[in-house]
N, CA, C and O of each residue as an XYZ file, in Angstrom:
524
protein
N      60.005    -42.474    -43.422
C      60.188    -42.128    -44.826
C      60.979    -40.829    -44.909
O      60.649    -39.786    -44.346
N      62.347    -41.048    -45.875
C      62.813    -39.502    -46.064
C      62.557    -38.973    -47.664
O      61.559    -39.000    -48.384
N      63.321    -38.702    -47.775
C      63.364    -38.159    -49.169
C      62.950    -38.907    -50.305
O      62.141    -38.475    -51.127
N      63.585    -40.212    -50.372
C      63.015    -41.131    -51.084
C      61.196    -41.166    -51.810
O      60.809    -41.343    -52.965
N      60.538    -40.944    -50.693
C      59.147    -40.359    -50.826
C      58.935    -39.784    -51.510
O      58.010    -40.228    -52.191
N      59.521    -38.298    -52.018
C      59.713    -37.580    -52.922
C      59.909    -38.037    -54.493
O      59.438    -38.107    -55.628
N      60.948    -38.275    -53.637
C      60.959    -38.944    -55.428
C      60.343    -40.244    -56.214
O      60.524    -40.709    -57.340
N      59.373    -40.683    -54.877
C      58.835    -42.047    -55.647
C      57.270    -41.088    -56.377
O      56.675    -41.235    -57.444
N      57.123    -40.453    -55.605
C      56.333    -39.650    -55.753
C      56.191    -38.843    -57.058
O      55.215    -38.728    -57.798
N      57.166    -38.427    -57.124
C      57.570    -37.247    -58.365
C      57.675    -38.453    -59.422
O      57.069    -38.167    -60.455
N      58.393    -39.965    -59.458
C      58.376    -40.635    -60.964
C      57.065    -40.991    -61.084
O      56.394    -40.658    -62.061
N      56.531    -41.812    -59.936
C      55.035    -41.654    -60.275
C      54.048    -40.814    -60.806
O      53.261    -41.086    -61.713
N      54.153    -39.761    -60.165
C      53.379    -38.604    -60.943
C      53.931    -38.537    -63.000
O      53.267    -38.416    -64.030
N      54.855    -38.632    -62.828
C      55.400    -38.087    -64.402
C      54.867    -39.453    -65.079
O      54.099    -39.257    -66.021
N      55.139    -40.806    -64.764
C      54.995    -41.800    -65.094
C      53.422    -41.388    -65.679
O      53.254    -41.209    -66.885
N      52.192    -41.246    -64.603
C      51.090    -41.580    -64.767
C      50.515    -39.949    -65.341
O      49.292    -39.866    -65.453
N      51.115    -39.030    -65.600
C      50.885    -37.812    -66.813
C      50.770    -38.572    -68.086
O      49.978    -38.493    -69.025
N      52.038    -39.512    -67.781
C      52.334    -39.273    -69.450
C      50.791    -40.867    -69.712
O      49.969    -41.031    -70.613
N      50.968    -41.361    -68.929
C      49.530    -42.936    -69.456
C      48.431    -42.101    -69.643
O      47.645    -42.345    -70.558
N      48.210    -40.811    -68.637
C      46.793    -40.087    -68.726
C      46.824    -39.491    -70.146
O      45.688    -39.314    -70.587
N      47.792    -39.142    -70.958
C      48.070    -38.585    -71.978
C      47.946    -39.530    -72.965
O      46.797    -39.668    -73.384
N      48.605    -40.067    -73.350
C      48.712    -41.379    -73.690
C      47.017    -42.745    -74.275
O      46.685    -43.274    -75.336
N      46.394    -42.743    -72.675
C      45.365    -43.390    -73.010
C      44.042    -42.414    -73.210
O      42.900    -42.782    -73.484
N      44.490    -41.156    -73.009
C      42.718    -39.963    -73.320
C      42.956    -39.731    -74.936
O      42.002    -39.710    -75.715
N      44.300    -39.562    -75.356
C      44.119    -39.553    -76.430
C      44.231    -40.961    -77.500
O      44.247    -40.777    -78.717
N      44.276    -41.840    -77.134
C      44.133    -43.506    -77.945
C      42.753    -43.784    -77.844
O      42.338    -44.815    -78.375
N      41.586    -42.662    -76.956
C      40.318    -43.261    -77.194
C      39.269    -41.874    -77.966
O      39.118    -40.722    -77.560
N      38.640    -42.612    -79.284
C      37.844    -40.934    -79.212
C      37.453    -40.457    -78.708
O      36.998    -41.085    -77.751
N      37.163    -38.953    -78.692
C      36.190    -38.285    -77.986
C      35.390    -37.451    -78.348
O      34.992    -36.455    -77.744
N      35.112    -37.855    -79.413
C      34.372    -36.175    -80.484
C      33.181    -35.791    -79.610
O      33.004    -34.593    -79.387
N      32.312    -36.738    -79.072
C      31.112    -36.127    -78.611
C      31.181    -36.168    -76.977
O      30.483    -35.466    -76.246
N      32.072    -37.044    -76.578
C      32.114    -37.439    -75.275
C      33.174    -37.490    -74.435
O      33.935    -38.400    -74.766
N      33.441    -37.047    -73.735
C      35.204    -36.989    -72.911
C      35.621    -38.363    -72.985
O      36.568    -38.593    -72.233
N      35.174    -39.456    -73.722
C      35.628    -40.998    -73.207
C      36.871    -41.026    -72.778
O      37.072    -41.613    -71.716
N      37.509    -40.678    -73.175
C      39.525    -40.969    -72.584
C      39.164    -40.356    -71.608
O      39.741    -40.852    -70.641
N      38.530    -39.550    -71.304
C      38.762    -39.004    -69.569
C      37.842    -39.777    -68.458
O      38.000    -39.847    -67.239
N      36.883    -40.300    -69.250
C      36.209    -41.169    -68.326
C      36.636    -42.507    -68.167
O      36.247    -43.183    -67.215
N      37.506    -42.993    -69.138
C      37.982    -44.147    -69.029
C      39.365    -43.724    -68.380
O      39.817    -44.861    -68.244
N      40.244    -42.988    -67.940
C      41.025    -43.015    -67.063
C      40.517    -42.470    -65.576
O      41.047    -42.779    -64.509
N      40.025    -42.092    -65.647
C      39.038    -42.129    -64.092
C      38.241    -43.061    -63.681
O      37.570    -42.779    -62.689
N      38.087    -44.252    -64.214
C      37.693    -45.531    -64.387
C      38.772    -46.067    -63.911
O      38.924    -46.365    -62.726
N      39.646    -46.235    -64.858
C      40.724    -47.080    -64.576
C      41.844    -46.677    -63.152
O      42.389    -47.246    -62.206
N      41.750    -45.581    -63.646
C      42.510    -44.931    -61.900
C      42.122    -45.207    -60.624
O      42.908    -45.172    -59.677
N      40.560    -45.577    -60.499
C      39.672    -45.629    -59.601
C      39.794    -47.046    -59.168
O      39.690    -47.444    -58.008
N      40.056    -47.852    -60.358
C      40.126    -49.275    -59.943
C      41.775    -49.653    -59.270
O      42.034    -50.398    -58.325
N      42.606    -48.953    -60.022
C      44.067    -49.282    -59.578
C      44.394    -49.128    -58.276
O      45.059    -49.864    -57.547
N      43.740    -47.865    -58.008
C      44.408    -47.189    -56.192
C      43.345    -48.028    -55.805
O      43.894    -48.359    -54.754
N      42.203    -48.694    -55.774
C      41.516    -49.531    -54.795
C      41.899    -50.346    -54.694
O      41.941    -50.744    -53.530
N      42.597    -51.434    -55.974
C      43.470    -52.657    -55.669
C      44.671    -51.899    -54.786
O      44.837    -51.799    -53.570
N      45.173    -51.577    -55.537
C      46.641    -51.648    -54.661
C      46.442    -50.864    -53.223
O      47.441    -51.027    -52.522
N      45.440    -50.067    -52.597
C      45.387    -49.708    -51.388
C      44.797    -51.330    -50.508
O      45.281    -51.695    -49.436
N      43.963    -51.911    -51.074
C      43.339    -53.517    -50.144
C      44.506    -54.248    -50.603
O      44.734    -55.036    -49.685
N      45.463    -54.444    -51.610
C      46.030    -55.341    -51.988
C      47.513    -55.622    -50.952
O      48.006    -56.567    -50.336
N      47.874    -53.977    -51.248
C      49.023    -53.703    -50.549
C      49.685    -53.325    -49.054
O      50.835    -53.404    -48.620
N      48.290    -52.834    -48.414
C      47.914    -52.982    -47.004
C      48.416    -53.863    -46.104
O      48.378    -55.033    -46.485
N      48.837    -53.683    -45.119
C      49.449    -54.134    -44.059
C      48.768    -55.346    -43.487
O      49.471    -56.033    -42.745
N      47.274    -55.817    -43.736
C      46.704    -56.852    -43.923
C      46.554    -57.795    -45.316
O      46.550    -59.015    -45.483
N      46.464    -56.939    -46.004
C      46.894    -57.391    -47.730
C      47.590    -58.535    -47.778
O      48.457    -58.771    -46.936
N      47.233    -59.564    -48.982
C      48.382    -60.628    -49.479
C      49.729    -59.918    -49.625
O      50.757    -60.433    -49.185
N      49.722    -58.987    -50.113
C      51.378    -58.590    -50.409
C      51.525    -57.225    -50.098
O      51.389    -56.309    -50.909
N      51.977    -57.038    -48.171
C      52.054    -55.600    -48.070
C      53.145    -55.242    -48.218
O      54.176    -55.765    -47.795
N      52.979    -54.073    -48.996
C      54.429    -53.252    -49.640
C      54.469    -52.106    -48.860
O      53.547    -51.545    -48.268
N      55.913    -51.760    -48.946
C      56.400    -50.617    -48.270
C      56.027    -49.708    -48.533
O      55.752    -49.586    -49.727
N      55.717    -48.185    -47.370
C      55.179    -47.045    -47.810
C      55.768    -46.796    -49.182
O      55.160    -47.015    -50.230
N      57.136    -46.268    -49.083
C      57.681    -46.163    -50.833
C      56.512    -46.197    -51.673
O      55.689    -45.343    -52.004
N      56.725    -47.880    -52.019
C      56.089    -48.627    -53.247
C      54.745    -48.268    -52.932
O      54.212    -48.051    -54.021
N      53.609    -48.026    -51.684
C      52.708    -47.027    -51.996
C      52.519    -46.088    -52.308
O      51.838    -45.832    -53.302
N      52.871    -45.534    -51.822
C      53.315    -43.642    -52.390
C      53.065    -43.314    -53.883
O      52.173    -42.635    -54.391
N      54.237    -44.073    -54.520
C      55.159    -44.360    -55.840
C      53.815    -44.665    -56.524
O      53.468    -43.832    -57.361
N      52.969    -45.750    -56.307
C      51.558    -45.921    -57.155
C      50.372    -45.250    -56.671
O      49.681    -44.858    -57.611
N      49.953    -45.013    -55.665
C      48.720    -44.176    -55.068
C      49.162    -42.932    -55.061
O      48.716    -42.349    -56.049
N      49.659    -42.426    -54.577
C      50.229    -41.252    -55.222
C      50.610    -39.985    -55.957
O      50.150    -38.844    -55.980
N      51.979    -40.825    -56.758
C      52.713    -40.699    -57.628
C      51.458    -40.998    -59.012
O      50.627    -40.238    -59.510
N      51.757    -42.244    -59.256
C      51.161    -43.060    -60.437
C      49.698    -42.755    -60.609
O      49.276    -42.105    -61.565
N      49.002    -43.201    -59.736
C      47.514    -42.626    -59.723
C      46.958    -41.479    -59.395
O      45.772    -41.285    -59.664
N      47.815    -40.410    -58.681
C      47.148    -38.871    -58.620
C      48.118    -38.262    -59.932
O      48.046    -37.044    -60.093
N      49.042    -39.059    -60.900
C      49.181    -38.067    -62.202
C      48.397    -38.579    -63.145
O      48.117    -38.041    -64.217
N      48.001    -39.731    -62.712
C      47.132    -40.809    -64.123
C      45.338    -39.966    -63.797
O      44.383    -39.849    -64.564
N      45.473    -39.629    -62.688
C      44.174    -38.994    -62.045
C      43.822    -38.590    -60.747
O      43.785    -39.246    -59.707
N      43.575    -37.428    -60.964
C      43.065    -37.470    -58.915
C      42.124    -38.002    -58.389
O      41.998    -38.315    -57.205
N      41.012    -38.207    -59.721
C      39.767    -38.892    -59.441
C      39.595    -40.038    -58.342
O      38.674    -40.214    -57.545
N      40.887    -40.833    -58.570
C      41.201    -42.139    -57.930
C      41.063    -41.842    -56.313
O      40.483    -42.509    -55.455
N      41.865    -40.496    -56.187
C      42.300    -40.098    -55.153
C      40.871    -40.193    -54.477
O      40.555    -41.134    -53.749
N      39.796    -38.828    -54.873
C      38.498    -39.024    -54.525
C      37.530    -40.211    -53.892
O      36.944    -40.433    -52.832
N      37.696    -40.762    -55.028
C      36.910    -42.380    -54.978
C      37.380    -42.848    -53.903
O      36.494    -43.009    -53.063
N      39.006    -43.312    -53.357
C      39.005    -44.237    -52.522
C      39.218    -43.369    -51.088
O      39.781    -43.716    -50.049
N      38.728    -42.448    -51.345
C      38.866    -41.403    -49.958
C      37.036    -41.636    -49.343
O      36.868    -41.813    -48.136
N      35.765    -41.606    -50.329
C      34.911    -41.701    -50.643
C      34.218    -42.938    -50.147
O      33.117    -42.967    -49.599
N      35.056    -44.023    -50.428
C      34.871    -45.408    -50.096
C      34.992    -45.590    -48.920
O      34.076    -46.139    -48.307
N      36.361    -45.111    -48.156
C      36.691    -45.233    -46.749
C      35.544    -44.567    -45.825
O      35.044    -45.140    -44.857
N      35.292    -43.608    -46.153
C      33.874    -43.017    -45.626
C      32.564    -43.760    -45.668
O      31.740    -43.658    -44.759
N      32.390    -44.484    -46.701
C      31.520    -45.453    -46.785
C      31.680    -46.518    -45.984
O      30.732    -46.855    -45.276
N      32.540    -47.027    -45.957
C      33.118    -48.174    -44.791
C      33.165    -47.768    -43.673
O      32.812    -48.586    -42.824
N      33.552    -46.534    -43.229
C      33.415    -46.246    -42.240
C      31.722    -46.177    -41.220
O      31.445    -45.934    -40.045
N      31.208    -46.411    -42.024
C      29.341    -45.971    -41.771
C      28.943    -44.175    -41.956
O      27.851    -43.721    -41.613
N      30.123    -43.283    -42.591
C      29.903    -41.991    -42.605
C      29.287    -41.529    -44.061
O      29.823    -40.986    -45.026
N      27.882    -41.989    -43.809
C      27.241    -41.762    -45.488
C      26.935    -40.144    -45.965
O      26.989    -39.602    -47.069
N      26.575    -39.619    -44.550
C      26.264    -38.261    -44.455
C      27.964    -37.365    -45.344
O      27.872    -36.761    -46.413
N      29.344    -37.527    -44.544
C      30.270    -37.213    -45.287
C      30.530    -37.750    -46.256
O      31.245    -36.937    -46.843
N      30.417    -38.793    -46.992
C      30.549    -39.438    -48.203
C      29.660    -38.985    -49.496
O      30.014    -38.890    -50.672
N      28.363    -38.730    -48.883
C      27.428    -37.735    -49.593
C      27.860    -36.357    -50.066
O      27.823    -35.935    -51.222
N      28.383    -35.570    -48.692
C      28.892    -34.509    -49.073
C      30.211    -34.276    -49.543
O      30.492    -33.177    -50.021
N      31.015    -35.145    -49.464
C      32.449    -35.528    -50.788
C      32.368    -35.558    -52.359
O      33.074    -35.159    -53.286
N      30.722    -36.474    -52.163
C      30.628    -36.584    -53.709
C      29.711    -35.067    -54.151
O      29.890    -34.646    -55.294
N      29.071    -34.552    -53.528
C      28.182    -33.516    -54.092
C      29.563    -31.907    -53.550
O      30.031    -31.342    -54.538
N      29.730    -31.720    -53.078
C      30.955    -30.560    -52.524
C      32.167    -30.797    -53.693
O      32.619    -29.784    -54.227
N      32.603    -31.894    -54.025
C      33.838    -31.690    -55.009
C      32.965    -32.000    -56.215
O      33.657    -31.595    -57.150
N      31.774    -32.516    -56.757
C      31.515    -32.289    -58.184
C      31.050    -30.746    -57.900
O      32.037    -30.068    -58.184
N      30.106    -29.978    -57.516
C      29.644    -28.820    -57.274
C      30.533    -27.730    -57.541
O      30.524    -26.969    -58.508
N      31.245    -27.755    -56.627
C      32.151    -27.055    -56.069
C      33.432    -27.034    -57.036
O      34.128    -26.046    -57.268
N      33.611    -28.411    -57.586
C      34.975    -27.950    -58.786
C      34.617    -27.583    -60.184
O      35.271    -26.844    -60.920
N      33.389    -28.247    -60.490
C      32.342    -27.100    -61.645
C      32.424    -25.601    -61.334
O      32.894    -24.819    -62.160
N      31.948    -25.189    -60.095
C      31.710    -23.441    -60.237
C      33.613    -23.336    -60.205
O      34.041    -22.611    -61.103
N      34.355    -23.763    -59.587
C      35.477    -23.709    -59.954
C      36.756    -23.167    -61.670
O      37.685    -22.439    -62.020
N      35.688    -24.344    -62.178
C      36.788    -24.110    -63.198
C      35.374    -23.394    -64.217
O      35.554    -23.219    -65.422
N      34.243    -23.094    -63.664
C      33.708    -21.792    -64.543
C      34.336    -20.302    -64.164
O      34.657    -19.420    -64.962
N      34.427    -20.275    -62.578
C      34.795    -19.230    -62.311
C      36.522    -18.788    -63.091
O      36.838    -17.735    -63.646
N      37.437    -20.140    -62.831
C      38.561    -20.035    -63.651
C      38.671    -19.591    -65.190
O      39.469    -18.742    -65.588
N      37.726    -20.309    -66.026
C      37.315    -19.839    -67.042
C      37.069    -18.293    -67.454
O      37.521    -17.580    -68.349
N      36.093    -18.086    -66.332
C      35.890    -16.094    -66.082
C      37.146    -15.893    -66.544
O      37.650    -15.762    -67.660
N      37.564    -15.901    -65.334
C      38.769    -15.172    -64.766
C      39.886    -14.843    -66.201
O      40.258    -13.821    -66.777
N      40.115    -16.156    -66.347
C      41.512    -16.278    -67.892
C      40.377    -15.417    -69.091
O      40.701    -14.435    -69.759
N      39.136    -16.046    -69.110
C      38.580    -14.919    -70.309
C      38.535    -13.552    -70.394
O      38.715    -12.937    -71.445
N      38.247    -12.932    -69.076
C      38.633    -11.738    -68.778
C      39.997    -11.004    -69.229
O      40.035     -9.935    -69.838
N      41.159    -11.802    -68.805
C      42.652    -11.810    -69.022
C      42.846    -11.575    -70.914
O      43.573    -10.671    -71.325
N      42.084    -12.529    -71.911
C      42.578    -12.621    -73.044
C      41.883    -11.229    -73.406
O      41.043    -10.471    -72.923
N      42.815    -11.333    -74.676
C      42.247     -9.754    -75.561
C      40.986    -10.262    -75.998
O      40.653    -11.440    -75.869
N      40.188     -9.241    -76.591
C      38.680     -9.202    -76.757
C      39.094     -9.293    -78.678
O      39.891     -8.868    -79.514
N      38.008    -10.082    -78.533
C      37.910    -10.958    -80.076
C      39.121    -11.764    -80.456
O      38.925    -12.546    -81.387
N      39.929    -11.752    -80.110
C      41.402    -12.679    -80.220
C      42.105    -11.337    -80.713
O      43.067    -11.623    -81.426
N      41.958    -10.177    -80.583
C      42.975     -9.835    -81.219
C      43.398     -8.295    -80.613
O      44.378     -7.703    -81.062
């Protein structure tokens, strides 16, 4: 793979910004993130088809490219969640429940104190009372 990669990469990503955009806001959310849970849903299901689908054992294996371009590209801008999940799964298949355990508890944990600590941080940064 040369360069090409890149750029299947890069339309994918923009491609699947703009659906993540797109389908979080076509679903309400007044009380509940639903658009965000329903594209982490749906992301989760896409990169699992197309990683068994498209696989080198797969009915129809496609070229790195055309993986890239959707696992990726398409599904780490539509969501990284996807990314997670089928990283998560492979660990499960693998018989590694102990790391699969600590995938799912280390990145929910761990990206919570994250984006509180981020939160700090930028609140600190803004002027005090807005003004």
């Amino acid at each position: 793979m040369g360069w090409q990669v890149y750029v299947a990469v890069t339309l994918g990503s923009a491609l699947g910004g703009l659906a993540r955009y797109l389908m979080t806001n076509a679903i309400p959310s007044e009380d509940f993130p639903w658009g965000t849970v329903m594209v982490n849903i749906t992301g989760s299901f896409i990169i699992g088809f197309v990683a068994a689908l498209t696989a080198v054992e797969g009915r129809v294996p496609a070229s790195a490219e055309i993986r890239v371009f959707v696992m990726a590209g398409l599904c780490g801008g539509f969501t990284t969640f996807s990314a997670f999940s089928l990283q998560t799964l492979d660990l499960v298949r693998e018989d590694q429940w102990l790391a699969a355990g600590g995938n799912v508890v280390a990145s929910v944990v761990l990206c919570l104190i994250a984006v509180w600590l981020g939160h700090l941080a930028a609140s600190a940064l803004n002027p005090i009372n807005g003004g």
